[in-house]
N, C-alpha and C positions, 0 to 999 in steps of 0.2 A: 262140780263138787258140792256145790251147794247153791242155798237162792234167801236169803235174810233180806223184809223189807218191814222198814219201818213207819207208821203212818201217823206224822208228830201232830194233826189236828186231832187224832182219837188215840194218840199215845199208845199204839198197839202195834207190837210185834210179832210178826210173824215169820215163820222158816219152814222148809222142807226139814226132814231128818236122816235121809239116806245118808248111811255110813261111806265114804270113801276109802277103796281096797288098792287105790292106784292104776285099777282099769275099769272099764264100763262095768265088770263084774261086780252085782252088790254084794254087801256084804254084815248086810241089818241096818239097824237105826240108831242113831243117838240124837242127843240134843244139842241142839247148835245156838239156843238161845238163853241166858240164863237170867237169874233176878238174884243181884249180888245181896250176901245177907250179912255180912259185917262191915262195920267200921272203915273206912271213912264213907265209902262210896254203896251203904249200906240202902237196898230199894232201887239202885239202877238197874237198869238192863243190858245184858250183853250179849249181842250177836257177833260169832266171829265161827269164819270157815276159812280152811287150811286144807292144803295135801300132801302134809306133811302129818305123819299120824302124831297124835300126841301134844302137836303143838297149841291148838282149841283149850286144850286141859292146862298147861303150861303159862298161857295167856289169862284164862280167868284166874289163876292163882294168884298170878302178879297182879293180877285189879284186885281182888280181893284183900290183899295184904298191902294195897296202897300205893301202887304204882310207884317203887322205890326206884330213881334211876340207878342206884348202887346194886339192888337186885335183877336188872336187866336179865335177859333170857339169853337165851345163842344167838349168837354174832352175825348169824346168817338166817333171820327169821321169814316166814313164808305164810302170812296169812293177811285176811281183812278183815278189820271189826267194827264195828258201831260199839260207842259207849251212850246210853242217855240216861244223864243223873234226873233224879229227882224233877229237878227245877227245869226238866225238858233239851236241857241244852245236850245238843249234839255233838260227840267228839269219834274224829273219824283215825284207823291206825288201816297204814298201808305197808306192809313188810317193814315194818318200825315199831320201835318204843316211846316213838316221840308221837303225841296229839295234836292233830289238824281238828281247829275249833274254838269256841262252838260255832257250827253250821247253822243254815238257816235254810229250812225247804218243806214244803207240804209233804215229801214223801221222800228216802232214802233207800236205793239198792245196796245189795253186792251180794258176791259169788258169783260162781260161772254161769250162770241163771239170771243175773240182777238185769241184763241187758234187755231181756225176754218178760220180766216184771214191770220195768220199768215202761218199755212198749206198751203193755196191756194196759200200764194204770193209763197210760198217756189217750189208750182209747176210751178209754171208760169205767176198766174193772177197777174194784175194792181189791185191798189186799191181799184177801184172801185169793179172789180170783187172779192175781196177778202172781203168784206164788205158783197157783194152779198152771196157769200159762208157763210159766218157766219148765213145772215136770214134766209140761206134755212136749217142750220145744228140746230142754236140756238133760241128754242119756243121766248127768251125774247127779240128778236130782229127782226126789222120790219120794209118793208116800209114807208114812202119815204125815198133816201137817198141822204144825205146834202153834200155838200164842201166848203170848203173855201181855197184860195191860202191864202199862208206869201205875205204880201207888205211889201219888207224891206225900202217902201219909209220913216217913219220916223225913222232917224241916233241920236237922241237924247235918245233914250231909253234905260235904266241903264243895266249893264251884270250885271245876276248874278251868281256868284261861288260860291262852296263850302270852311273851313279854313278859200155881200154881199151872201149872198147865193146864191146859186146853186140846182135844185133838179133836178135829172135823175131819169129813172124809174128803 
């Protein structure tokens, strides 16, 4: 469905854009990465893939609007996201509303891809190439592929704790 990896020493996000139709069948491209532009969490980044149509879009709302637990999504959510604020810190969502983090790690997968990213970096490759390895390993991942750098230029943005584009070929 997807391949989002993060590479927290050069703050660069990276993703496939194959749209998922719910079978190997493509069905275009969207963005699976975005750079949140309001308040609170204004300058992060957000990777998240789902196969669940709609829920990608549903997800960055609620980050966008501040992660209200009162505005929580469906009760039965189906996705994985990387959040990284500002300040680098890593927060991981697994078919949940609730944040595991911040995390600490030279490089972060996920998506049906992340396993096959994560291999490559382990041998050798840059992001980029490790993104690249996942489309060539994983049918539900696909050209073109997007990045976004962290701008930790806005210092106003909230921590939280637990207790424009780019495209290469």
């Amino acid at each position: 469905m997807s391949v989002i990896v993060y590479d927290a020493k050069r703050r660069l996000m990276v993703a496939d854009s194959r749209a998922y139709s719910g079978s190997p069948h493509p069905m275009g491209t969207k963005m699976k990465i975005h750079r949140i532009t309001e308040a609170p969490f204004k300058g992060a980044l957000l990777g998240i893939t789902s196969c669940v149509p709609g829920m990608g879009e549903e997800f960055k709302q609620w980050v966008t609007e501040g992660m209200s637990k009162e505005a929580f999504g469906p009760s039965n959510p189906d996705f994985e996201a990387l959040l990284v604020l500002t300040d680098g810190s890593v927060i991981y969502f697994n078919d949940a509303y609730y944040p595991s983090g911040p995390l600490e790690s030279d490089y972060f997968t996920i998506g049906s891809g992340g396993k096959y990213a994560l291999g490559a970096i382990r041998a050798g490759a840059d992001v980029f190439g490790a993104v690249d390895a996942a489309i060539q390993c994983d049918p539900f991942c696909g050209l073109p592929v997007v990045s976004l750098q962290l701008d930790p230029a806005d210092t106003n943005q909230l921590s939280l704790a637990l207790p424009e584009t780019s495209v290469a070929a």
